[in-house]
C-alpha positions as CSV (number, residue, x, y, z in Angstrom):
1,X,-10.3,13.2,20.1
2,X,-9.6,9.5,19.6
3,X,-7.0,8.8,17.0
4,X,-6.6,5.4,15.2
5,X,-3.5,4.1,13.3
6,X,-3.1,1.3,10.6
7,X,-0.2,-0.5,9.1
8,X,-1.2,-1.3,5.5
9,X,2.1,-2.2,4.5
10,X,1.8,-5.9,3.6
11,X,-1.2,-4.2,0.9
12,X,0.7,-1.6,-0.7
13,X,3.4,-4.2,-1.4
14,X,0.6,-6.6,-2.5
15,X,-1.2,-4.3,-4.5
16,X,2.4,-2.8,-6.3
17,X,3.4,-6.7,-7.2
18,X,0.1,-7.0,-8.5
19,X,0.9,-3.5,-11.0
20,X,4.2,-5.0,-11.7
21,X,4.1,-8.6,-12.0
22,X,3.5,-8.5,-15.8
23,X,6.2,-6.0,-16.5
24,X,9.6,-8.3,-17.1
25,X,10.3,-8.5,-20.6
26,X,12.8,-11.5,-20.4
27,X,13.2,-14.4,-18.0
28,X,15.9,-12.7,-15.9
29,X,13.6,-10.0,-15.1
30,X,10.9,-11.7,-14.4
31,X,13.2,-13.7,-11.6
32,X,14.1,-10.2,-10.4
33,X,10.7,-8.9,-9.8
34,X,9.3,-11.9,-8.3
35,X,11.8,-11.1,-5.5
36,X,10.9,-7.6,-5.4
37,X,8.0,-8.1,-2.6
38,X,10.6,-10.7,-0.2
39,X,13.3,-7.8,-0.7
40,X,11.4,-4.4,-0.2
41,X,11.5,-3.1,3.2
42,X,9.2,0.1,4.9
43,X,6.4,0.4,6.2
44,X,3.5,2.4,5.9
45,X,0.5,3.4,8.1
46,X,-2.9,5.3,8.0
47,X,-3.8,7.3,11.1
48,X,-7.7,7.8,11.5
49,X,-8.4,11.3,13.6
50,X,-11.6,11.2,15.1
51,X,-12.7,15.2,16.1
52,X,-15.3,16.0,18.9
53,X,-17.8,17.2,15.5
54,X,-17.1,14.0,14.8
55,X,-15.2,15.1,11.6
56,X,-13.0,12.1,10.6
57,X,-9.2,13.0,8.6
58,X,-7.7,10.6,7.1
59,X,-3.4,10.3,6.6
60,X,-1.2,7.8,5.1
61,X,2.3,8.1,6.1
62,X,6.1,5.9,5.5
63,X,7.4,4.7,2.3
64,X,8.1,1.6,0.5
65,X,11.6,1.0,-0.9
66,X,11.7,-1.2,-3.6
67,X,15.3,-2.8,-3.7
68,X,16.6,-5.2,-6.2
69,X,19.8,-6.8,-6.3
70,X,20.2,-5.9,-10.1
71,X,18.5,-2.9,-10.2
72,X,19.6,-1.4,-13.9
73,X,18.0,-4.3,-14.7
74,X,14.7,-3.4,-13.9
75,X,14.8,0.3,-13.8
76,X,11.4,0.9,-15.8
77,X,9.7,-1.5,-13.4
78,X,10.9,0.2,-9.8
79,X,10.2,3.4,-11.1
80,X,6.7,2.4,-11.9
81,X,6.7,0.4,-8.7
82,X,7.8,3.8,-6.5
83,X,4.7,5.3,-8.4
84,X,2.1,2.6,-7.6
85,X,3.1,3.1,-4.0
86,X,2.5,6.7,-4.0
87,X,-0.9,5.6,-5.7
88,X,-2.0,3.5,-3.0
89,X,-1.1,5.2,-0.2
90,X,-2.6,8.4,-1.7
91,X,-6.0,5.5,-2.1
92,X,-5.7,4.6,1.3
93,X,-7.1,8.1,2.4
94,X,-10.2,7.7,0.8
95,X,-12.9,6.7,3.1
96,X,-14.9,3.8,2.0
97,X,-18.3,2.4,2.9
98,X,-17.5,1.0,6.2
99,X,-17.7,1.5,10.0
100,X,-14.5,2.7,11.7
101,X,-16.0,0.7,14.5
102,X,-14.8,-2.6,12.2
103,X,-11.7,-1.2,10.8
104,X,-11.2,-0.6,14.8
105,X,-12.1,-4.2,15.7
106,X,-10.7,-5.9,12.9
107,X,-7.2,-3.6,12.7
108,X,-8.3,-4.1,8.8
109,X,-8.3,-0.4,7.2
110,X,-10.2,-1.5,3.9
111,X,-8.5,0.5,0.5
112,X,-11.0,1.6,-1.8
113,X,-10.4,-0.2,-4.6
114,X,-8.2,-2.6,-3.2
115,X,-10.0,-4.7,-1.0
116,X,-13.2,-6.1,-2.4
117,X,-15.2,-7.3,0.4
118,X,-16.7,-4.2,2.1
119,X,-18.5,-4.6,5.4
């Protein structure tokens, strides 16, 4: 049973920023959270289980912490960051319209609804 694993770190983080990056109310926030993606640290990975029916299951596994050097400053916006991580990981299971063959090749594992260019 070949198995297959992905690190989609550098996507959750990109995707989170992306959730967050309009949150700050003030400028010292907004300083704050544009650090957030050069000051989180984790990784997370999808592993790709390929069974002899050829069944194919799908896991996501790691964390992202989200660390800020003022962080009662921006509590509202980790919290919702820690969330949006757990979203996209959680997305990252869901197999899109595209050959593990490419994902394989590539070492791109495509997020449905993330990643708009689907081969």
């Amino acid at each position: 049973m070949p198995s297959y694993t992905f690190d989609i770190t550098e996507k959750c983080i990109a995707f989170v920023y992306e959730t967050i990056k309009d949150m700050p109310g003030n400028a010292g926030q907004e300083v704050l959270v544009d650090r957030l993606p050069k000051d989180t640290y984790g990784k997370v990975t999808v592993k790709v289980d390929v069974e002899a029916e050829g069944d194919v299951n799908i896991s996501s596994e790691g964390e992202i912490n989200w660390r800020s050097n003022h962080p009662d400053a921006i509590e509202i916006i980790l919290k919702e960051a820690d969330n949006n991580t757990e979203l996209i990981t959680n997305q990252a299971t869901i197999p899109g319209p595209w050959d593990l063959e490419d994902a394989v090749a590539t070492g791109n594992w495509k997020i449905v609804g993330w990643d708009s260019e689907w081969k």
